[in-house]
N, C-alpha and C positions, 0 to 999 in steps of 0.2 A: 288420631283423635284424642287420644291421651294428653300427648302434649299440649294440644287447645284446652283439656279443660286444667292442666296443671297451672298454664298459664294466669288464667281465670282465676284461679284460688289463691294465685301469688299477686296477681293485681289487687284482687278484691282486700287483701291482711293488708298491703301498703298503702291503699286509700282510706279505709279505716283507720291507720293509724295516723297518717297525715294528718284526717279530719280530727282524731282524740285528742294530736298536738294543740292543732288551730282551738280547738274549745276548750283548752285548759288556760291560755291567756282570757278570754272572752269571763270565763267562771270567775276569776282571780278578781276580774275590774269588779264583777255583780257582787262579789265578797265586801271590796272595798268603796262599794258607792252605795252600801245596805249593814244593817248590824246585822246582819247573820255570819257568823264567824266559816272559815274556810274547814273547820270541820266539818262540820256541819252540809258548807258546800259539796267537801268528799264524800260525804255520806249516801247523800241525796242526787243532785245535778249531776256529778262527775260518775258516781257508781254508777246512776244509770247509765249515761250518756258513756262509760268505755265497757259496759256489759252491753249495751246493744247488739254487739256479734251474739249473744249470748242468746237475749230478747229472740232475737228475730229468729235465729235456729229453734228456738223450740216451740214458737209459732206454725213456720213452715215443715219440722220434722213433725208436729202432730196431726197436720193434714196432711201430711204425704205418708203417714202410717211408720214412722221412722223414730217408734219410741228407744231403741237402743240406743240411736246418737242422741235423744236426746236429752234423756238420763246421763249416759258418758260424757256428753261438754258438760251438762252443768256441773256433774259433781267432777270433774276432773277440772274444770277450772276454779272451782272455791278450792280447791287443793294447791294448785299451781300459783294461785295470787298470793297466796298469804305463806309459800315454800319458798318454791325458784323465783318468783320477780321479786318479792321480798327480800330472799338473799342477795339477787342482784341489785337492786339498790343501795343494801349492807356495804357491798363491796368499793364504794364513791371513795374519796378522799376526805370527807368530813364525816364523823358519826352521827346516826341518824338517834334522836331522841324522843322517843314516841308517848304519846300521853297512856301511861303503862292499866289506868283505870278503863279507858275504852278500847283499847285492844282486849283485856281479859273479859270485857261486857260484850260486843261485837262477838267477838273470838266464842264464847259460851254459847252463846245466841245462834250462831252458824253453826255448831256444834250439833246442836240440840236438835235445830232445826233439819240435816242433814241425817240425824238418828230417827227422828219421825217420817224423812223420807224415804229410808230404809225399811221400814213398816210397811209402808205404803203401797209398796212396790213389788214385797215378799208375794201376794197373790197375781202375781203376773199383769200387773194393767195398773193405771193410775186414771182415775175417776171424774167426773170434772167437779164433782164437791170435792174432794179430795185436793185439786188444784185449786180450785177458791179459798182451801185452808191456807194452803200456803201464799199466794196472793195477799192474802189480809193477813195474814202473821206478817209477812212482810210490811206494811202497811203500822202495822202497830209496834212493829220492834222500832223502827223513823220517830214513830210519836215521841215512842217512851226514850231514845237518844236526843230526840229534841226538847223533850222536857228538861233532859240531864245536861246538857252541855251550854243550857240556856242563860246562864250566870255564870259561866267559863270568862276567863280574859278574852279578847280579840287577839288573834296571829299577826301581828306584824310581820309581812315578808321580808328578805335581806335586801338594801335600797339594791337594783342591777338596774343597767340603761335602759331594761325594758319596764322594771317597777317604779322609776322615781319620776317619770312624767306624768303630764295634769290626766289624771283620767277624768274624760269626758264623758257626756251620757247618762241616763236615765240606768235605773238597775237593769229595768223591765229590758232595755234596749239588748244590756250586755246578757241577761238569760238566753232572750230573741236569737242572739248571736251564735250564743252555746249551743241552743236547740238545734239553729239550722246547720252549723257543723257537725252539732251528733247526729242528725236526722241523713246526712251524707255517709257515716259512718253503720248507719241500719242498711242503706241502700246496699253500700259494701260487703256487708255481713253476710247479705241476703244472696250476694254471686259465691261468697266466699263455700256457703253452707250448701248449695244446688253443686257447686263443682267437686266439694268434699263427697257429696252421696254417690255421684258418677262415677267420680277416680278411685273410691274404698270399693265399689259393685265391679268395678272393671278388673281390680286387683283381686278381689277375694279376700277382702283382711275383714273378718267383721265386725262391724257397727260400735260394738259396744267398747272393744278394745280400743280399736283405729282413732275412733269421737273422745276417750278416754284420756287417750298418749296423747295422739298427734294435734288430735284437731283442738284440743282444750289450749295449747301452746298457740297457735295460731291466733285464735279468740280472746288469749287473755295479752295478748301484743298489745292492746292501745292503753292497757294500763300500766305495761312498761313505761312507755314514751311520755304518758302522759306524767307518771308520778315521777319520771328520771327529771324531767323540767320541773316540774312543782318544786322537787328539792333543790333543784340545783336555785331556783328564784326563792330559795328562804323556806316555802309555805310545806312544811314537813306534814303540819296536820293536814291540810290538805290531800298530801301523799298520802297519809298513811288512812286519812277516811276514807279516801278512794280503795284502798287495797281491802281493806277490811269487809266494807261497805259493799264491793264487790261480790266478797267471798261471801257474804248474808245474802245479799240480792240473787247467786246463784242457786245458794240453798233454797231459798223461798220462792219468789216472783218467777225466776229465769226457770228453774224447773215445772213450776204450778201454771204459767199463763198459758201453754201451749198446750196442756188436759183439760184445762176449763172451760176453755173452746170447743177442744174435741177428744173424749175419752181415749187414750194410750194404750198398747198392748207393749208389753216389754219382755225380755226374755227369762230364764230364772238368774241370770248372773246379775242383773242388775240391783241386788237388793247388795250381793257384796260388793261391788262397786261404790255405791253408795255410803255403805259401812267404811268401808277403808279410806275414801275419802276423809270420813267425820273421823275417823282416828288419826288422821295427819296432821286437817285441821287443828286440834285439841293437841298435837303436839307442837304445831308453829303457835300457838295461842301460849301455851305456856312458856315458849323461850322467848315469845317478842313480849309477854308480860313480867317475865319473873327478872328484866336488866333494864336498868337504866339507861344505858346509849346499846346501840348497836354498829358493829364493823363488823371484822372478819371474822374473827370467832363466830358471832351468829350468823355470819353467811355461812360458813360450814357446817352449823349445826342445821340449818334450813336445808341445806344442798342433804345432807344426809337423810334426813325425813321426807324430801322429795323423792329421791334414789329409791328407799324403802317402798312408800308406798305404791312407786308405780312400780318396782320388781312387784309388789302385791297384787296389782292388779292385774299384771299381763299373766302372773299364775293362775290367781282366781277365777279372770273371766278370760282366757284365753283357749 
């Protein structure tokens, strides 16, 4: 029975990720047949739409009373997108040149946001006021990015055979499009997160550690895929809103929407879990803000704040 639900949780990451692929073209045409710039896309469309593993886990672990995982994904993957998939992108053959003003805004912002949910969480439970804070922080930190980046240039992507043809269609179409591949990728989420609860209760690793380590890699998969294409087709900003955009939308929304619904009981480690998180973050924040390009060098220094934090974690909360 193991093996049926292992299977399960390896189908559900690779259709997820399929679909993250399939709506990172669909996002790119809505960029380019609207003035909203591909940052901006990243921020918004694409964060949500490769956090939806994210969404939908902390929707379904708050009605199934399963506040450990669902503290551990989120703050284990605002940690892991903006560490390890960040380094892994570093590591391409072209340096990655990130717009170093919204990485250190984004990057503070999730910081911040992650220390307040460490609060939050210190009396054992998270609230559903509590979640609607962070839901509309969420909410308002999008505003106050779209205010800012609203007199930015436009990203021109690098011409590839799949960017220099006539894009055809309405914005609304190519959203339409995005939606319904990301909306295949919550479905996915949703077997991913039910096979994750089965296989951690069957082994005995618990919740908090298991959702932490393992399961946050899993979930934060379609922002690999999704940002490894974005860059390889030009649109960096793109990539790197989505990476960032992510790591905020965990701190806030992806942790807050599934208390706000239904109040949380969590256990006492998750308040460091949460902390150690927002201290990694704050550390990937200031190496993808304090350089101009990025390659190996900051793949290494990411790989090593990733290393750290989660040897932190499995101490902490293990």
């Amino acid at each position: 029975m193991i093996i049926v639900w292992l299977l399960a949780l390896l189908a559900g990451l690779v259709v997820a990720a399929l679909g993250s692929r399939r709506a990172v073209t669909a996002a790119l045409e809505a960029s380019k047949t609207s003035s909203i710039s591909p940052g901006i896309i990243g921020l918004t469309v694409m964060a949500v739409g490769t956090d939806l593993p994210e969404i939908a886990n902390s929707i379904v672990a708050a009605f199934g009373d399963h506040g450990d995982l669902l503290v551990g994904d989120t703050a284990g993957s605002a940690l892991t997108q903006v560490t390890l998939i960040l380094g892994l992108l570093c590591l391409g053959s072209t340096p990655i040149h990130a717009d170093r003003n919204t990485v250190l805004w984004v990057g503070t912002m999730t910081t911040g946001a992650l220390l307040v949910g460490a609060l939050m969480v210190r009396d054992g439970r998270i609230d559903r006021w509590e979640g609607a804070i962070l839901v509309t922080a969420w909410v308002a930190a999008i505003i106050t990015m779209q205010r800012r980046q609203s007199k930015e240039p436009h990203e021109t992507p690098r011409p590839t055979p799949a960017t220099t043809l006539p894009v055809a269609g309405s914005t609304g179409r190519h959203v339409a499009r995005a939606l319904a591949w990301l909306l295949l990728v919550g479905v996915a989420a949703t077997v991913v997160v039910e096979s994750f609860i089965e296989l951690s209760g069957r082994i005995g690793i618990p919740e908090l550690v298991a959702s932490a380590v393992v399961l946050s890699l899993g979930t934060s998969l379609p922002e690999l895929v999704v940002d490894w294409t974005a860059i390889r087709r030009g649109a960096v900003a793109l990539a790197i809103g989505d990476l960032f955009g992510s790591s905020l939308l965990d701190a806030t929304l992806a942790l807050g929407i599934g208390p706000m619904m239904r109040a949380v009981s969590v256990s006492p480690e998750a308040a460091t879990t949460v902390l150690i998180a927002a201290m990694g973050v704050m550390a990937a924040t200031v190496i993808a803000g304090s350089r101009p390009s990025h390659g190996r060098s900051s793949a290494t220094l990411l790989f090593l704040v990733y290393g750290a934090a989660t040897a932190a974690l499995i101490v902490g909360t293990g």
